[in-house]
C-alpha positions in Angstrom: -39.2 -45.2 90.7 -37.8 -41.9 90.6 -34.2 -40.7 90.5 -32.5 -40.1 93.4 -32.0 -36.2 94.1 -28.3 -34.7 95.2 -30.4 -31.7 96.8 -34.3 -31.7 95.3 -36.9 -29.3 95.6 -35.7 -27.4 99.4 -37.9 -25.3 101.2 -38.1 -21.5 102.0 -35.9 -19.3 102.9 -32.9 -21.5 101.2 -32.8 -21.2 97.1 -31.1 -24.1 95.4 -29.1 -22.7 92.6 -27.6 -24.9 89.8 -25.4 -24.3 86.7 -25.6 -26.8 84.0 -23.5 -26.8 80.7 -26.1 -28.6 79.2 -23.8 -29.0 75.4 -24.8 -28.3 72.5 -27.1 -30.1 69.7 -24.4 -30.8 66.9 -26.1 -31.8 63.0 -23.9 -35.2 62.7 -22.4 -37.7 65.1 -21.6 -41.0 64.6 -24.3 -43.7 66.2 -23.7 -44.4 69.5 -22.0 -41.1 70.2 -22.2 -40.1 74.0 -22.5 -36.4 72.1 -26.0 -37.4 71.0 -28.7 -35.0 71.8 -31.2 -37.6 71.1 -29.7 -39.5 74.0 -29.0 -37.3 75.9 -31.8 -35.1 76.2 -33.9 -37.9 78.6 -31.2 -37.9 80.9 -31.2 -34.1 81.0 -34.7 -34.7 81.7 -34.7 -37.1 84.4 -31.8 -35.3 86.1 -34.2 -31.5 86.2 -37.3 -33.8 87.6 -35.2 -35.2 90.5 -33.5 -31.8 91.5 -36.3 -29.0 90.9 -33.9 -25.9 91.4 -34.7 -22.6 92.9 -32.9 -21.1 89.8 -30.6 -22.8 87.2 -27.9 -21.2 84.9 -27.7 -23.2 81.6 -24.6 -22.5 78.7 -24.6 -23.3 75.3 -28.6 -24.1 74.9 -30.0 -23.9 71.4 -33.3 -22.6 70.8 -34.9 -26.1 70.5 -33.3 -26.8 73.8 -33.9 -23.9 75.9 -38.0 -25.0 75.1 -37.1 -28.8 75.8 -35.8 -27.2 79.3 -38.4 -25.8 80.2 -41.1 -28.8 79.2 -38.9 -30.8 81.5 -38.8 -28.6 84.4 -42.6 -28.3 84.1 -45.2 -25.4 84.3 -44.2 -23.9 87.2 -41.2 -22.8 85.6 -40.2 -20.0 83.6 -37.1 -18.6 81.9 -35.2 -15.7 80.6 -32.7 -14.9 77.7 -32.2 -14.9 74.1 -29.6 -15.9 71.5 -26.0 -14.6 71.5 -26.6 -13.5 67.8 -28.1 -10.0 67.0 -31.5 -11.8 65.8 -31.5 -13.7 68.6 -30.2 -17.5 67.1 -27.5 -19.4 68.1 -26.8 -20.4 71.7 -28.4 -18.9 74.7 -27.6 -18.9 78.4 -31.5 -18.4 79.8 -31.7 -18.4 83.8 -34.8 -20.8 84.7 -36.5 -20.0 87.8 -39.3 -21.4 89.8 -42.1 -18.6 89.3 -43.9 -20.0 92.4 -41.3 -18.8 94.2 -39.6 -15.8 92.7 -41.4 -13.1 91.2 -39.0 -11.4 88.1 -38.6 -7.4 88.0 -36.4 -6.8 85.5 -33.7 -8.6 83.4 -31.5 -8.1 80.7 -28.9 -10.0 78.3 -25.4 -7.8 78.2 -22.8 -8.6 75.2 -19.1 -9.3 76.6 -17.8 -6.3 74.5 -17.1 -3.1 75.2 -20.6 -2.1 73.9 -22.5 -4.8 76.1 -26.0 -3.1 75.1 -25.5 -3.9 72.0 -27.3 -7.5 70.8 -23.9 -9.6 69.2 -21.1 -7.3 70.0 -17.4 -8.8 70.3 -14.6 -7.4 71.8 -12.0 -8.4 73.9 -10.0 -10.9 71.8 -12.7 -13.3 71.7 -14.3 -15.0 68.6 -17.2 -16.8 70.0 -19.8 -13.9 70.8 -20.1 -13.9 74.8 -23.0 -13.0 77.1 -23.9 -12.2 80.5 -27.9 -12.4 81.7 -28.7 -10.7 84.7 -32.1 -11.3 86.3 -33.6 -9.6 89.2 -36.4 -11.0 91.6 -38.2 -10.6 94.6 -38.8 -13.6 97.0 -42.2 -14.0 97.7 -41.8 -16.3 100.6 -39.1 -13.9 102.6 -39.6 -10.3 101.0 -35.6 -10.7 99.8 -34.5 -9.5 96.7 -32.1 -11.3 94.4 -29.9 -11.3 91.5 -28.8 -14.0 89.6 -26.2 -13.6 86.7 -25.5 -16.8 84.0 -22.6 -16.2 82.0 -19.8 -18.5 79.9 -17.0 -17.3 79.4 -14.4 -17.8 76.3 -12.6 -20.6 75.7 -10.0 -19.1 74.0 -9.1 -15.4 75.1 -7.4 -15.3 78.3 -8.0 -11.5 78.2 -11.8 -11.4 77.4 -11.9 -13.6 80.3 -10.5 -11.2 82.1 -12.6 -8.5 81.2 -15.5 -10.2 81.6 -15.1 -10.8 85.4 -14.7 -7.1 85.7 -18.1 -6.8 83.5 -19.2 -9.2 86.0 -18.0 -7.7 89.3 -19.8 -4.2 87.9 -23.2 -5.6 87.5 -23.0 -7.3 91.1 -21.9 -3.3 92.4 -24.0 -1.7 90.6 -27.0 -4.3 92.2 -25.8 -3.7 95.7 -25.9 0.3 95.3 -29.8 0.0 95.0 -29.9 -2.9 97.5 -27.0 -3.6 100.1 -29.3 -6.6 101.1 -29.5 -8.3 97.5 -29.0 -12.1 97.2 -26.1 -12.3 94.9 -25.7 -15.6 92.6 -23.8 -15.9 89.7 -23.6 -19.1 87.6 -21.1 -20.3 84.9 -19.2 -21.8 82.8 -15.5 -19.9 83.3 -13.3 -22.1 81.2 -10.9 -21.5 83.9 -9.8 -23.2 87.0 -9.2 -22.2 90.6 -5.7 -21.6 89.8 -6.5 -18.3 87.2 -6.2 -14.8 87.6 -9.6 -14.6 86.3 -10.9 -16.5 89.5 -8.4 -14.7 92.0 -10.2 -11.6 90.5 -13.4 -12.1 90.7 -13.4 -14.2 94.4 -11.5 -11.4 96.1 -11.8 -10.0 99.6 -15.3 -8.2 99.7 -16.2 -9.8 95.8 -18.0 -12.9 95.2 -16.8 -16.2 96.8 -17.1 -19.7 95.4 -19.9 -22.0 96.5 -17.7 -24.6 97.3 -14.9 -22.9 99.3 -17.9 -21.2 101.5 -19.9 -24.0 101.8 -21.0 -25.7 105.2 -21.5 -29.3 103.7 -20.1 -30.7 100.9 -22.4 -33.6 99.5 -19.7 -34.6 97.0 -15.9 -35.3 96.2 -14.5 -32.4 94.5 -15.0 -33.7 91.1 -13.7 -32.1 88.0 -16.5 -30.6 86.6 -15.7 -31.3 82.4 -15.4 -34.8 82.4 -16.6 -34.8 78.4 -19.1 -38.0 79.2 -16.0 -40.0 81.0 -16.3 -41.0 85.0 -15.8 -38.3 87.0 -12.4 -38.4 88.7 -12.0 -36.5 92.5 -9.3 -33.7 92.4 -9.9 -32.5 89.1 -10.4 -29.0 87.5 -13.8 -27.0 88.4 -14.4 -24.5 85.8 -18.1 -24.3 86.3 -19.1 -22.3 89.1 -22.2 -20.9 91.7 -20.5 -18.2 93.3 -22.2 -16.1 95.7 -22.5 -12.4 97.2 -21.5 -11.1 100.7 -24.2 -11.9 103.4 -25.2 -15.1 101.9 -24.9 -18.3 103.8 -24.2 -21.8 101.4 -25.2 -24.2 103.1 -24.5 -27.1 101.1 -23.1 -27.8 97.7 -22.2 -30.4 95.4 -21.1 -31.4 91.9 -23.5 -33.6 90.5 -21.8 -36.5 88.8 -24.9 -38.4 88.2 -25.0 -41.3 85.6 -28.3 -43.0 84.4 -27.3 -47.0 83.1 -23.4 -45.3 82.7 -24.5 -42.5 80.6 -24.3 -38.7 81.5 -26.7 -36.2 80.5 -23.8 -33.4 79.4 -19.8 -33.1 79.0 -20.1 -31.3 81.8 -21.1 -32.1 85.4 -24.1 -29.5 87.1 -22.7 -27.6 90.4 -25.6 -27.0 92.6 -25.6 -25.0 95.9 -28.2 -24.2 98.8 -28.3 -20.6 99.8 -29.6 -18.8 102.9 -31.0 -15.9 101.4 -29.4 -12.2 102.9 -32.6 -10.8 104.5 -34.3 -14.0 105.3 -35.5 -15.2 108.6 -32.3 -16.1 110.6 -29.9 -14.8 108.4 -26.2 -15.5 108.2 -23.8 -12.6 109.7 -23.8 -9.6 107.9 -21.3 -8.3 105.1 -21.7 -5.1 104.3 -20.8 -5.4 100.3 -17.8 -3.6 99.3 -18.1 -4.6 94.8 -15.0 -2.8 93.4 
């Protein structure tokens, strides 16, 4: 029998969007670790077959896993991104999409730094090389065009957090000058909560807003969204995000707390969101954009 779906597969014009902090591989745990990627990786897999998203943003993929991904969410999917290090190793934070149903134009992989062209740049008080992947598409089955950023920010540097929102906020302007009708979705890992400066920044008047806050239905409790393999517990901190552009509708979201025999598939919970797509037949109420 197959696994129940919080959203599944949806039909055109909505896009169901997902980030996933997938974790990980590490070398050495001890048996019976809930860490394991061994373990793990089957419930990863179960989890993509039931839910079949539009686009998903994954953090802290290793090369191994970004190709297990993409096995499990099956041919018609493909994928973008490359390593956080200058060759290209080390973690990635690839943005899978359904190639049935978006057609890619362009993307790129931008540094956190203050030379974000520049493959493994650093800047900003963090350690951990950051990056933000920006992919552009065109939806075959309404004509829209979309961006989706995937980013994850550092879990150290309140002040590289900071100036990667604004890195953030620039490529959603600089989208919106060649198309005030672009489908804006960025996914994340923030490592911050509701609460930060980094989130009042970037889900301003006339910025993004958060998925959840917008959203018509909520399918879940608000469930902290690191729970680090315990059960999830309502009322705790979100710091994984799908936040979306002026003009788009969300018409449901939900934080996907899903356990297979007790087991989760990551440390952190997937946030999932269904979007009315800017352009598409019966849109929402128009925004005009005003990225600053």
């Amino acid at each position: 029998m197959a696994d129940a779906a919080l959203i599944g597969r949806v039909n055109a014009p909505d896009l169901h969007v997902m980030t996933f902090n997938i974790r990980r591989r590490l070398p050495t745990l001890r048996p019976g670790s809930p860490d394991r990627w061994d373990t793990r990786k089957a419930l990863v897999r179960r989890l993509l077959a039931a839910e079949q998203p539009s686009l998903i943003g994954v953090q802290e993929a290793l090369p191994d896993q970004v190709e297990f991904l993409s096995d499990a969410l099956g041919a018609g999917y493909d994928w973008v991104g490359r390593g956080r290090h200058p060759a290209g190793h080390d973690e990635h934070n690839p943005i899978f999409y359904d190639a049935t149903r978006l057609r890619l134009t362009g993307w790129r992989q931008h540094a956190l730094s203050d030379t974000p062209h520049e493959y493994g740049s650093r800047s900003w008080g963090n350690l951990t090389r950051r990056v933000a992947v920006a992919a552009s598409f065109t939806d075959t089955a309404t004509g829209a065009s979309v961006l989706a950023v995937n980013t994850h920010f550092d879990h150290l540097s309140r002040r590289s957090r900071l100036r990667s929102a604004g890195f953030i906020l620039t490529l959603v302007r600089d989208a919106y000058r060649l198309d005030p009708a672009t489908t804006v979705a960025v996914t994340g890992d923030l490592n911050t909560s509701v609460n930060s400066e980094v989130y009042r920044r970037l889900t301003a008047p006339g910025r993004l807003r958060d998925s959840w806050a917008a959203a018509s239905d909520r399918l879940t409790p608000e469930w902290g969204t690191f729970s680090h393999y315990r059960q999830p517990r309502p009322g705790g901190t979100r710091i994984d995000f799908v936040l979306v552009g002026p003009g788009v509708e969300v018409l449901s979201t939900g934080i996907n707390a899903a356990r297979f025999d007790g087991r989760a598939a990551s440390d952190h919970e997937p946030v999932q969101a269904v979007l009315r797509a800017a352009g598409s037949p019966d849109p929402p109420h128009t925004v005009r954009p005003h990225i600053d």
